[in-house]
N, CA, C and O of each residue as an XYZ file, in Angstrom:
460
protein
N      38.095     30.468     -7.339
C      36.876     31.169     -7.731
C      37.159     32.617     -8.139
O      36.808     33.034     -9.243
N      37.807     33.396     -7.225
C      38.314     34.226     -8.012
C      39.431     34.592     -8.303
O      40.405     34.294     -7.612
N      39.512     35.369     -9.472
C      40.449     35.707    -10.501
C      41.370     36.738    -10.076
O      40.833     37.792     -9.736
N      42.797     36.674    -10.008
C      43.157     38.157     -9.722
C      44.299     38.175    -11.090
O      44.623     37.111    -11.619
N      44.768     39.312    -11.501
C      45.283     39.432    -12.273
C      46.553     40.994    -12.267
O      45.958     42.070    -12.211
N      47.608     41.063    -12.303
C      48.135     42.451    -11.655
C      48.921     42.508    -13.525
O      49.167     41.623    -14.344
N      49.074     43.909    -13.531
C      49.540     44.170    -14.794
C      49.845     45.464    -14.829
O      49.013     46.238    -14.355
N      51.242     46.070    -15.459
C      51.540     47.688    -15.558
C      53.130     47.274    -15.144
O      53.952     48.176    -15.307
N      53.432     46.487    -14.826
C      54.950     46.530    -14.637
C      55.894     46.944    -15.966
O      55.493     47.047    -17.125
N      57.092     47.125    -15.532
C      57.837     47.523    -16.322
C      59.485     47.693    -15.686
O      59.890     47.376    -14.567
N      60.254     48.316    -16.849
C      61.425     48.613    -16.111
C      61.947     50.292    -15.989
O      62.736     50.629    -16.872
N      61.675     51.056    -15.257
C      61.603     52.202    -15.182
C      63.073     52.415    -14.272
O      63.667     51.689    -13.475
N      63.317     53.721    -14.793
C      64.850     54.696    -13.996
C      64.430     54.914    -12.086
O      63.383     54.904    -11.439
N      65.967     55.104    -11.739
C      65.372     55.161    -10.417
C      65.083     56.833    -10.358
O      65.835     57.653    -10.885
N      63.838     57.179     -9.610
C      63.294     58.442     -8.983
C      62.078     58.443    -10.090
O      61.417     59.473    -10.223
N      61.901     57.731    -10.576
C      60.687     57.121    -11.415
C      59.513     56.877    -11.352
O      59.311     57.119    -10.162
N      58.658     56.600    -11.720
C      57.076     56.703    -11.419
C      56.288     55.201    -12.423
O      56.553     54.821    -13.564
N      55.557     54.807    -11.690
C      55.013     53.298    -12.064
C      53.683     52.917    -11.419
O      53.639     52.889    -10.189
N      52.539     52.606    -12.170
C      51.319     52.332    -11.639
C      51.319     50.759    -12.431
O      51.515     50.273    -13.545
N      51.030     50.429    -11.307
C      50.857     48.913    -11.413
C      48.570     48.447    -10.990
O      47.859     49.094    -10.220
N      48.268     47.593    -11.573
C      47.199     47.451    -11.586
C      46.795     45.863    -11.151
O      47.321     44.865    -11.643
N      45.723     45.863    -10.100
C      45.328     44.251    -10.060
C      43.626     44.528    -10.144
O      42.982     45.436     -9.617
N      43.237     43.597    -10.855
C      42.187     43.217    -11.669
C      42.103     42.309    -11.057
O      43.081     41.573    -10.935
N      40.495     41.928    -10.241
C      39.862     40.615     -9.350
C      38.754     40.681     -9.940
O      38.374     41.811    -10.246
N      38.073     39.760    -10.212
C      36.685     39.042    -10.567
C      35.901     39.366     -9.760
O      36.421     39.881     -8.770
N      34.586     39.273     -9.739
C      33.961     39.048     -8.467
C      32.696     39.991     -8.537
O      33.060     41.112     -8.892
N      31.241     39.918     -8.307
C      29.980     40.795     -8.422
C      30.541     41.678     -6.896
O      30.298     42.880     -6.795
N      31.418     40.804     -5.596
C      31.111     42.035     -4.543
C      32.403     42.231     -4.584
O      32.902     41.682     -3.602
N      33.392     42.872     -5.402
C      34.604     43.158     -5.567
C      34.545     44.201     -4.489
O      35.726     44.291     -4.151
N      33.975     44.898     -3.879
C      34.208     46.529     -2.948
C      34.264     45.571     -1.610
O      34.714     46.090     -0.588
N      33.818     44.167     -1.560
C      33.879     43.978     -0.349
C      35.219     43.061     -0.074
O      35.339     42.666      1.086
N      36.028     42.760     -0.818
C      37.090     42.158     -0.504
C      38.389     43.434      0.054
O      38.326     44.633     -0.218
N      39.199     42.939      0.652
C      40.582     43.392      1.272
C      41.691     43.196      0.122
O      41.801     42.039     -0.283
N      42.385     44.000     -0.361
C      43.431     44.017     -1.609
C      44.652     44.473     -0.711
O      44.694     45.371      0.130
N      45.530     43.685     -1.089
C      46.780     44.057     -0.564
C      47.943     43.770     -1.691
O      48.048     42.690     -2.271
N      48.656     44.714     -1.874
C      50.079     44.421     -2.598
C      51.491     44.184     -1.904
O      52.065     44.808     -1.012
N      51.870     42.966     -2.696
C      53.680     42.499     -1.902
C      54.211     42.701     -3.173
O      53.744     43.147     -4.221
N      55.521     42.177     -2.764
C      56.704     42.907     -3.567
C      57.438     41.318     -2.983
O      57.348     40.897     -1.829
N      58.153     40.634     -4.133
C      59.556     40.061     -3.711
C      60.498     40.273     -4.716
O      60.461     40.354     -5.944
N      61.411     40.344     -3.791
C      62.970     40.788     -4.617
C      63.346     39.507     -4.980
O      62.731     38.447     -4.859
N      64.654     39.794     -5.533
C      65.454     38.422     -5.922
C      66.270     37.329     -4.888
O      67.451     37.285     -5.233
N      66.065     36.673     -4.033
C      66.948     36.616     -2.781
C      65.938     37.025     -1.241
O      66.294     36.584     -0.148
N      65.103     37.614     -1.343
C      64.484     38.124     -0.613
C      63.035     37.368     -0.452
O      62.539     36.584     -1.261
N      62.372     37.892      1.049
C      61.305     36.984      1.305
C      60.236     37.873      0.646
O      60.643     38.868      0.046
N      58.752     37.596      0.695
C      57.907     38.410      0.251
C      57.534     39.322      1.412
O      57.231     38.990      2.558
N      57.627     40.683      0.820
C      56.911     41.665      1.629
C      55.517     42.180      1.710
O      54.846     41.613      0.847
N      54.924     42.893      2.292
C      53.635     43.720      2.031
C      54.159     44.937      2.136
O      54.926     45.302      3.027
N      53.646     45.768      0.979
C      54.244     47.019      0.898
C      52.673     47.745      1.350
O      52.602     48.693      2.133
N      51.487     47.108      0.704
C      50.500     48.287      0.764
C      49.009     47.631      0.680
O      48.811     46.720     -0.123
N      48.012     48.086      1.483
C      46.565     47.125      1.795
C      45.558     48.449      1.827
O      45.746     49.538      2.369
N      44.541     48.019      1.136
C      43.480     48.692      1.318
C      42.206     48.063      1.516
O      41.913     47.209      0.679
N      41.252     48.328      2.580
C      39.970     47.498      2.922
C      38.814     47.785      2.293
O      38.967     48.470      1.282
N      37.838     47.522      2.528
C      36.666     47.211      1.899
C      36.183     49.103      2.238
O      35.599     49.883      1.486
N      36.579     49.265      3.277
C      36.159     50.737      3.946
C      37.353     51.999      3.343
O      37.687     53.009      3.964
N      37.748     51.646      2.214
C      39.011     52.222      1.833
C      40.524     52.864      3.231
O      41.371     53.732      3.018
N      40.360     52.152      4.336
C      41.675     52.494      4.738
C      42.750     51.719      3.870
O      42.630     50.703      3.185
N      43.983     52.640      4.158
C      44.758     51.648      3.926
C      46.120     51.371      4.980
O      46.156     51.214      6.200
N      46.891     51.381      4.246
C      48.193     51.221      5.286
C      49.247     50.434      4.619
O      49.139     49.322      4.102
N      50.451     51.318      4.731
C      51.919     51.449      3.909
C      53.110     50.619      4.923
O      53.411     50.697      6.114
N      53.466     50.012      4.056
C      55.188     49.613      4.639
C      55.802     50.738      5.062
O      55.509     51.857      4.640
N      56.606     50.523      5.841
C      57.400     51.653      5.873
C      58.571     53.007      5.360
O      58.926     54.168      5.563
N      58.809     51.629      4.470
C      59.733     51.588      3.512
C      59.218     52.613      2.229
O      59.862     53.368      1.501
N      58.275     52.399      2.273
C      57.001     53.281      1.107
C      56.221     54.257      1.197
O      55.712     54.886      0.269
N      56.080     54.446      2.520
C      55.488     55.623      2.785
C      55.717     56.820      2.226
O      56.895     57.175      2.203
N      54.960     57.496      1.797
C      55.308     59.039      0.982
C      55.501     59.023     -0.556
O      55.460     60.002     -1.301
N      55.701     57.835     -0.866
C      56.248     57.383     -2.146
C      54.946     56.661     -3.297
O      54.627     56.895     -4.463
N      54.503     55.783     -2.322
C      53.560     54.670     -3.084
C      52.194     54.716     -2.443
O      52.098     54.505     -1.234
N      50.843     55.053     -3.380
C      49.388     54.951     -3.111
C      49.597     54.108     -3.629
O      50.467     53.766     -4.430
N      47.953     53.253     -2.761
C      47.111     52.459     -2.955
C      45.580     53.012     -3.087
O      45.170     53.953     -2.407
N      44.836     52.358     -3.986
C      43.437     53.149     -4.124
C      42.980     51.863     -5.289
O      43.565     51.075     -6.033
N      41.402     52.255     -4.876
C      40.710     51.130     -5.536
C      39.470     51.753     -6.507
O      38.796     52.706     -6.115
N      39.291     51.232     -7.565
C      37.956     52.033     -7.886
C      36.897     50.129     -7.876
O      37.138     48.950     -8.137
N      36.195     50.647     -7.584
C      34.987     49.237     -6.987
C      34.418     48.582     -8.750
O      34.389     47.538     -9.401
N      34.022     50.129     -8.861
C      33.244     49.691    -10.086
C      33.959     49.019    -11.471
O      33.490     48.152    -12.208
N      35.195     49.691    -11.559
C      35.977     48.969    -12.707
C      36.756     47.956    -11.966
O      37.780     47.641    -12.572
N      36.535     47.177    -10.519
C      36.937     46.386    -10.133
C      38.728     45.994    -10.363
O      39.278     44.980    -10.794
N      39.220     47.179     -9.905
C      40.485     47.506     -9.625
C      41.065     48.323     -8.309
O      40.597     49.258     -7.659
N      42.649     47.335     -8.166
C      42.786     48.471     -7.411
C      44.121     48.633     -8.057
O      44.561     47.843     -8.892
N      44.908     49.979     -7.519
C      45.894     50.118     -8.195
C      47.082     50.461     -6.992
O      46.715     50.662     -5.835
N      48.244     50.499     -7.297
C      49.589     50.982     -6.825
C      50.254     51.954     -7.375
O      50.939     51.733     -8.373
N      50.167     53.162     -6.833
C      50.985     54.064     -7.050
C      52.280     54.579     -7.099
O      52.544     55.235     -6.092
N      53.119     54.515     -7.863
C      54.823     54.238     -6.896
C      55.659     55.497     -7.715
O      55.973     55.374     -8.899
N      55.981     56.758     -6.891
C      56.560     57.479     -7.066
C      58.422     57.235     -7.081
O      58.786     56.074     -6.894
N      59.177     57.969     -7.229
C      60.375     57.763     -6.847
C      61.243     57.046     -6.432
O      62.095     57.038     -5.544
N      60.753     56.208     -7.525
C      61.411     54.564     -7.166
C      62.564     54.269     -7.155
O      63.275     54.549     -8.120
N      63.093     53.572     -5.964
C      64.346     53.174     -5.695
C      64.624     51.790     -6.576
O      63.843     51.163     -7.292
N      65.947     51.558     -6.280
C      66.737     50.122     -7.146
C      66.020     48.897     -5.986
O      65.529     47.832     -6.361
N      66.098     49.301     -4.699
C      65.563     48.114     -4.250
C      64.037     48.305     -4.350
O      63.557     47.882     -3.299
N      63.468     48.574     -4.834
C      61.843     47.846     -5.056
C      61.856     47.260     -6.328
O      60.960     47.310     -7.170
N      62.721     46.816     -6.386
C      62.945     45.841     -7.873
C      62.171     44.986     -7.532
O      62.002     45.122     -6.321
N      61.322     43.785     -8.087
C      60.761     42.672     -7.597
C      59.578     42.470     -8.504
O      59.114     43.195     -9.385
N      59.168     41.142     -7.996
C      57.772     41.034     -8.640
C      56.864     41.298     -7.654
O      56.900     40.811     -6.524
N      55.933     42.174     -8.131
C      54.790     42.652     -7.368
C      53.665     41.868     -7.629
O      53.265     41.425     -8.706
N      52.996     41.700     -5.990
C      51.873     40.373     -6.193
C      50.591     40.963     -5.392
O      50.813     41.472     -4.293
N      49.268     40.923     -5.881
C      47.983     41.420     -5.575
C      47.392     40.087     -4.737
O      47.441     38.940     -5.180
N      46.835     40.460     -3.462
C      46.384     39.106     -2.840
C      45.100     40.260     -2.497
O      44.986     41.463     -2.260
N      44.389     39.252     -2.616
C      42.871     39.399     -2.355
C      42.009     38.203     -1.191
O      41.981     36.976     -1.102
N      41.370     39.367     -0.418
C      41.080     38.650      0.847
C      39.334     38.761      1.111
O      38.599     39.652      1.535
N      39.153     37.559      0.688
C      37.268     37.571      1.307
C      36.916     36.424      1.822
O      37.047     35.259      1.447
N      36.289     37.093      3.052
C      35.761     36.271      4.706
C      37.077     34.974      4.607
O      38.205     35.321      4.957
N      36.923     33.949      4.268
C      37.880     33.037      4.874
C      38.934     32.492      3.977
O      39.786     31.704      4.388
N      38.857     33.020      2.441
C      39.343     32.844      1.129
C      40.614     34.351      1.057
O      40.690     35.497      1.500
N      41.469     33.355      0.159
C      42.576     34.290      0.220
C      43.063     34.199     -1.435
O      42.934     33.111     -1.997
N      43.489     35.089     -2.014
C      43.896     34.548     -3.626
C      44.973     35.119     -3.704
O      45.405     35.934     -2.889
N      45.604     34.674     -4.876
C      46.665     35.719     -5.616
C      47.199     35.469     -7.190
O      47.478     34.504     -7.902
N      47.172     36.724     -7.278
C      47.710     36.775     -8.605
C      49.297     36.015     -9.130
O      50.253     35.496     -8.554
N      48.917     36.300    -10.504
C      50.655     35.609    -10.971
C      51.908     36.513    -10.886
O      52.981     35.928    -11.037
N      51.944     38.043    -10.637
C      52.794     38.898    -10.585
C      52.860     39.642    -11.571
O      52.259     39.235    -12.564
N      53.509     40.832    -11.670
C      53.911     41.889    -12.743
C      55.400     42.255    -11.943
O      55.522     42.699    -10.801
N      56.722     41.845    -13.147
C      57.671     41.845    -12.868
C      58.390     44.153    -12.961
O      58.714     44.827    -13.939
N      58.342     44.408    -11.910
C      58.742     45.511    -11.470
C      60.762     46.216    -11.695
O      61.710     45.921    -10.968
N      60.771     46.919    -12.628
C      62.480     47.212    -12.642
C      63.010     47.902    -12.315
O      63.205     48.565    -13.334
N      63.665     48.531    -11.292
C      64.003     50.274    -11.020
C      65.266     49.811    -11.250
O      65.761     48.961    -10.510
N      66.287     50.616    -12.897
C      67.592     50.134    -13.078
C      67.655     51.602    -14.053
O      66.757     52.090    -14.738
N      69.281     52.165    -13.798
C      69.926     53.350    -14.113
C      70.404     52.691    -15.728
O      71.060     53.382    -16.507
C-alpha cells in the first residue's frame, strides 16, 4: 500500500557530502516512523539513522556527527544527510517505513565513497 522510493545516491570522494532522499506515499505521511539502513558488499544490513512521527531521531554510532536525518511532512520526505564520508559507508542505502503494524521498504539508492 505504500510506496517508498529513496533517490540521490551517487559516487562521491571520501570527506564528501551526499543527501540521499526517500519519498513514501501516504495522506498521513507525518505519522509514520522513517528509518535509513545501509548494506555494504559482504556485510549484513545496518540502521544508520530513524526519525519518528514526533521528529526524534537517533544515529548509529558509527555516524554520529557526520549524518542528519530530517523529514519535511508536507513534501512527504525524509532525507539523509551525510557529511564526510568515509570508504566504508559504501553500500546501498534503504528507507523503511513504519506504520502501526505495517512495515515497507524501498528498492535502494546505490551509495559510493571511492578516491
Amino acid at each position: 500500500q505504500v510506496q517508498v522510493v529513496e533517490s540521490g545516491g551517487g559516487l562521491v570522494q571520501p570527506g564528501g557530502s551526499l543527501r540521499v532522499s526517500c519519498s513514501a506515499s501516504g495522506r498521513i505521511f507525518s505519522a509514520y516512523t522513517v528509518a535509513w539502513y545501509r548494506q555494504a558488499p559482504g556485510n549484513q544490513r545496518e540502521r544508520v539513522a530513524t526519525i519518528t512521527d514526533a521528529f526524534r531521531t537517533n544515529y548509529a554510532d558509527s555516524v554520529k556527527g557526520r549524518f542528519t536525518i530530517s523529514r519535511d511532512n508536507r513534501k512527504r520526505t525524509v532525507y539523509l544527510q551525510m557529511n564526510d564520508l568515509k570508504p566504508e559507508d559504501t553500500g546501498v542505502f534503504y528507507c523503511n517505513v513504519k506504520f502501526r503494524e505495517w512495515e515497507y521498504w524501498g528498492q535502494g539508492t546505490q551509495v559510493t565513497v571511492s578516491s
